[in-house]
TORKE-576761 format. One record per residue: residue number from 0; x, y, z of N, C-alpha, C in turn. Coordinates in steps of 0.2 Angstrom, whole numbers, plus 5000, padded with zeros to 4 digits. Example, Ala and Ser with C-alpha at 12.3 -4.5 7.8 and 13.67 -1.06 7.14 Angstrom:
// TORKE-576761
> pado_npx_npy_npz_capx_capy_capz_cpx_cpy_cpz
> 0_5066_4972_5039_5062_4978_5039_5066_4984_5039;
> 1_5064_4989_5035_5068_4995_5036_5064_5000_5039;
END
This chain:
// TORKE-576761
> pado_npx_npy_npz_capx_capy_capz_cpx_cpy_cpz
> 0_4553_6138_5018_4559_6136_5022_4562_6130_5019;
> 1_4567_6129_5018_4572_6124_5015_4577_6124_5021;
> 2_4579_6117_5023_4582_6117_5028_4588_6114_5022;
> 3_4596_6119_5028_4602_6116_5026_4604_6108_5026;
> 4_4604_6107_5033_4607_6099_5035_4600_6096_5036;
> 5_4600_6091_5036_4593_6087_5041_4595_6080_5039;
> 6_4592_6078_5045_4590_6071_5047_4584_6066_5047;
> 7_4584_6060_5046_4579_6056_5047_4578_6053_5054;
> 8_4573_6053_5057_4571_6047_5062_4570_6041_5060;
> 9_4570_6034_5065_4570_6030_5062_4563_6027_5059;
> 10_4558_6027_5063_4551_6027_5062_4550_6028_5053;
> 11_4554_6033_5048_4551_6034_5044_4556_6029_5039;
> 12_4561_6027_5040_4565_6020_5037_4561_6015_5040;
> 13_4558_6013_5046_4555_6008_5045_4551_6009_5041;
> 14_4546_6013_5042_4539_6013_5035_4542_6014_5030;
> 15_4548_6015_5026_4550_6014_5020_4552_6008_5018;
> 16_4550_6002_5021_4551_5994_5023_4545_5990_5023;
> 17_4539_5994_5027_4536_5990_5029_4530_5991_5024;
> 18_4527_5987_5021_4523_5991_5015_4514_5989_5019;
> 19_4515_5985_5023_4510_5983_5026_4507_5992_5031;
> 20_4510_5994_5032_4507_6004_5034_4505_6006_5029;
> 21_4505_6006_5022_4500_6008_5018_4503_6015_5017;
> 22_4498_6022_5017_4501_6026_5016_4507_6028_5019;
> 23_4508_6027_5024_4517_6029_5026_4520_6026_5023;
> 24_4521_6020_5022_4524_6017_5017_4526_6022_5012;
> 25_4521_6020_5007_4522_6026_5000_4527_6033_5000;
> 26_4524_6036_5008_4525_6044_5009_4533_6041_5009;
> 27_4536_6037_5017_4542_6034_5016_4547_6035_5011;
> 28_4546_6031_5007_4548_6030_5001_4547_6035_4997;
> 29_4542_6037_4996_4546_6044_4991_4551_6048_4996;
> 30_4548_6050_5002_4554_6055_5006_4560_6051_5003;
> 31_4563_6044_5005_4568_6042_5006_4574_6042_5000;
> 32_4568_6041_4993_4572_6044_4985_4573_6053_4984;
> 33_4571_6057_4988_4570_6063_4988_4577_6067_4990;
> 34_4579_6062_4996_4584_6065_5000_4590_6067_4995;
> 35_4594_6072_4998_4598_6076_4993_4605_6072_4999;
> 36_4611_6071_4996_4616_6065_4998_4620_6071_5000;
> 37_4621_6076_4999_4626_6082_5001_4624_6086_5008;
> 38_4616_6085_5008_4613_6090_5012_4609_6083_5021;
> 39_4610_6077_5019_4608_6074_5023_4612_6071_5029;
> 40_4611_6069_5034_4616_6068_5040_4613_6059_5042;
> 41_4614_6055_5041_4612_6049_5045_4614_6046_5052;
> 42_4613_6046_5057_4612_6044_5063_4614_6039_5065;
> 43_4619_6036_5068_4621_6029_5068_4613_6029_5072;
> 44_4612_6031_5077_4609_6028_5080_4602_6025_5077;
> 45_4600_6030_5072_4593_6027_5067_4595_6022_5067;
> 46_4601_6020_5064_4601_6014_5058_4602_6009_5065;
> 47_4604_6010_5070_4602_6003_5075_4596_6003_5076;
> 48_4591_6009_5078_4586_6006_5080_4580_6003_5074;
> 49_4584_6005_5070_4578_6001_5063_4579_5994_5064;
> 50_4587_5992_5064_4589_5986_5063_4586_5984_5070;
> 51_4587_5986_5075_4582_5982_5082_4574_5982_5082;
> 52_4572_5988_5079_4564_5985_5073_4561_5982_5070;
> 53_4568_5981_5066_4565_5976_5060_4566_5968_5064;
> 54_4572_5967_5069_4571_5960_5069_4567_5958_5075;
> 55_4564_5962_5082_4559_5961_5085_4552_5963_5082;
> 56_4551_5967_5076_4544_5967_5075_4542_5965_5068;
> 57_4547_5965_5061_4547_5964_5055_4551_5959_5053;
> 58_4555_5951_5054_4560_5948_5055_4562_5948_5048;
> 59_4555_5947_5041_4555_5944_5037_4559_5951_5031;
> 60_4560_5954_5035_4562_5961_5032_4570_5963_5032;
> 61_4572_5958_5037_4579_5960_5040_4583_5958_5033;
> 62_4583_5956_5029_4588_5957_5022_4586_5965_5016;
> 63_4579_5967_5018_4578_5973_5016_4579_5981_5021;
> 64_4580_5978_5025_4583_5983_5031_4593_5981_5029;
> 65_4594_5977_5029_4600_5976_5028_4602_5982_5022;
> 66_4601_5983_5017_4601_5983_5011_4601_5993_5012;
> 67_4595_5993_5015_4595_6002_5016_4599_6004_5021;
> 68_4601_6000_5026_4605_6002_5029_4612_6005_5025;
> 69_4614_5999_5022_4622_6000_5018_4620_6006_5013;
> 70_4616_6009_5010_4615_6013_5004_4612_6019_5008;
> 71_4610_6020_5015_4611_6026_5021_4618_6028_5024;
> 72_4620_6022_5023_4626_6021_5028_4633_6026_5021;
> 73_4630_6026_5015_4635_6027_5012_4635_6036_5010;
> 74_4629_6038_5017_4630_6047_5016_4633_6048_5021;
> 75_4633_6054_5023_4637_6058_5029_4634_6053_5037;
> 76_4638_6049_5040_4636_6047_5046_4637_6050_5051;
> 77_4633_6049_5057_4637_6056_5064_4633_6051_5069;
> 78_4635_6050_5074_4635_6045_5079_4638_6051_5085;
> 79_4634_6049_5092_4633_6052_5097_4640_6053_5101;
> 80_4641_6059_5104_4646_6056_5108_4643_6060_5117;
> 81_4648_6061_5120_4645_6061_5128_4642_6068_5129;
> 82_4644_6075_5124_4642_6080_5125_4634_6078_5123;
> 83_4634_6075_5120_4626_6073_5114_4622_6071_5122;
> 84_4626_6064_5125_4622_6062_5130_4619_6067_5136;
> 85_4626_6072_5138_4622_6077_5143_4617_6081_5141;
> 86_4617_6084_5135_4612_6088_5133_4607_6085_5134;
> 87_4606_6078_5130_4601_6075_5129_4598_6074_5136;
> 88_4601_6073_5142_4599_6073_5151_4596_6080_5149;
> 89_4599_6083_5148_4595_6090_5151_4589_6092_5149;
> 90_4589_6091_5142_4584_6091_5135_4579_6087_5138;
> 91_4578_6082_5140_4573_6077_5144_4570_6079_5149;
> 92_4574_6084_5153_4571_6085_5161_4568_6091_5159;
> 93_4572_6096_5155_4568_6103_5154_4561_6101_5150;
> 94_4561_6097_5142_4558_6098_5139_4551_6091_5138;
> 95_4553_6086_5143_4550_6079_5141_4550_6076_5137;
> 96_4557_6077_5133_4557_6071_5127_4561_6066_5130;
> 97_4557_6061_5127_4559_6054_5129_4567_6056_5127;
> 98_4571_6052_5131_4579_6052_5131_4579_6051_5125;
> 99_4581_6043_5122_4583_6043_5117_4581_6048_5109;
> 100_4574_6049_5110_4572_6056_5106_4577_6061_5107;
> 101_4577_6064_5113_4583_6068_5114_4590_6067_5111;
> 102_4593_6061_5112_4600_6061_5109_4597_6062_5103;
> 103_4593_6059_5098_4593_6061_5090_4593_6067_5089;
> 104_4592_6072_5094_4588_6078_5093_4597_6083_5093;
> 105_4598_6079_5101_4606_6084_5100_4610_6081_5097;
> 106_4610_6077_5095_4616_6072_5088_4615_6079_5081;
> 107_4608_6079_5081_4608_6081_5075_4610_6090_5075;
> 108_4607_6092_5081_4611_6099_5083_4616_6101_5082;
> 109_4622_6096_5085_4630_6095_5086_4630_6096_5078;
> 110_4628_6089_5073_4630_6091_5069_4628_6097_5063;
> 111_4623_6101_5064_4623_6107_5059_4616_6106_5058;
> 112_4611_6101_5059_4605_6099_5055_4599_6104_5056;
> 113_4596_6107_5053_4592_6113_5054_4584_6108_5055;
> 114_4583_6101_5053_4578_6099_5051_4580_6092_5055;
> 115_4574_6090_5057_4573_6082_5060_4566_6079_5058;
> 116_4567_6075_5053_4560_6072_5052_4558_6066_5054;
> 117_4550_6067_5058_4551_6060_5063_4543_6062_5066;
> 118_4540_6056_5066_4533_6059_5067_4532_6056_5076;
> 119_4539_6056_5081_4540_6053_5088_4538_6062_5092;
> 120_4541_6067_5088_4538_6073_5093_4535_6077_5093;
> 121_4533_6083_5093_4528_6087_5093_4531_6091_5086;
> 122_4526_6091_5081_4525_6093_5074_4529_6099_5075;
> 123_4531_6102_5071_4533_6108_5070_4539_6112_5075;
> 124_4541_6108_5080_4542_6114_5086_4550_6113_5085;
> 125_4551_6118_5088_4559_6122_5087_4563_6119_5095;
> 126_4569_6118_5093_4573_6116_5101_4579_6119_5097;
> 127_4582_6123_5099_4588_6124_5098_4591_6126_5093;
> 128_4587_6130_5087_4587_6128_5079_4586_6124_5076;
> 129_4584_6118_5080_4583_6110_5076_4574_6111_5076;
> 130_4573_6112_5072_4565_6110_5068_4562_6104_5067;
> 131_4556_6100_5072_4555_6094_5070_4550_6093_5064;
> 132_4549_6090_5059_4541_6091_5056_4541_6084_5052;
> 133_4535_6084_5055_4531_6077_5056_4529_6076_5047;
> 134_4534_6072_5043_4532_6071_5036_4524_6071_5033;
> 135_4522_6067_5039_4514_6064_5037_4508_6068_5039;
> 136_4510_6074_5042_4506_6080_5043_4509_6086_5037;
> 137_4514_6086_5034_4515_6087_5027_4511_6088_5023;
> 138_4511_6093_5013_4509_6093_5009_4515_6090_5005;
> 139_4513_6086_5002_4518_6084_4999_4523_6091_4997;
> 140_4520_6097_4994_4521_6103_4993_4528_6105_4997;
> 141_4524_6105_5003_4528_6107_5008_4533_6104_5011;
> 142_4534_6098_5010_4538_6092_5012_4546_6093_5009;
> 143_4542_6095_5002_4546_6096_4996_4550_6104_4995;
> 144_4548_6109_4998_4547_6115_5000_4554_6116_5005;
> 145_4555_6111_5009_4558_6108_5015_4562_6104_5013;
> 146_4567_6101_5007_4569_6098_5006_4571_6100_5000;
> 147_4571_6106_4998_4572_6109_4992_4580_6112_4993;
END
């Protein structure tokens, strides 16, 4: 399976940051030089909540967070709008995703993403066409597989 569009959660930008998580770290960062620039969708809303990440849990970071932002920020961006948010109501009552998991989930649906990687929901599962999978439950094979 190769997914057309997809997305990043924020969770795995922070671990491309933070080198003190060890192997996510690593995993992180290679996903993050993997990414193909035609086929990716970037979130406004990740890149806020990295940036409110990094400076309530990692301060010393906020010029490294700075940095991948602007070099994220220079692919396809898509920021939520009010249809995103009612799904995302709906989405949450029906399915119990935390709200704001929900708006990434229909942010990324609105815009065409076949792929959500994010290890915030349940590995593997399907909403809507949108397919979540947990990088770090991954073979690197498979990862790559998914990003081909």
């Amino acid at each position: 399976m190769s997914a057309e569009r997809y997305t990043i959660d924020t969770n795995l930008y922070f671990y491309s940051l933070d080198a003190s998580a060890g192997d996510k770290h690593l995993r992180a960062l290679a996903l993050l030089r993997a990414v193909d620039p035609l086929r990716t969708v970037v979130l406004m809303q990740t890149l806020g909540e990295l940036a409110n990440s990094i400076v309530k849990r990692r301060p010393a970071l906020i010029g490294d967070a700075e940095q991948l932002i602007r070099r994220m920020s220079r692919l396809e961006l898509a920021q939520a709008i009010p249809d995103d948010l009612h799904l995302a109501l709906a989405t949450h009552q029906q399915h119990k995703l935390p709200f704001w998991d929900a708006v990434i989930w229909a942010t990324a649906r609105r815009v065409g993403c076949s792929l959500l990687l994010s290890e915030d929901f349940q590995d593997r599962r399907t909403l809507d066409g949108v397919t979540i999978c947990n990088p770090f439950k991954l073979s690197a094979a498979e990862l790559d597989a998914l990003l081909a």
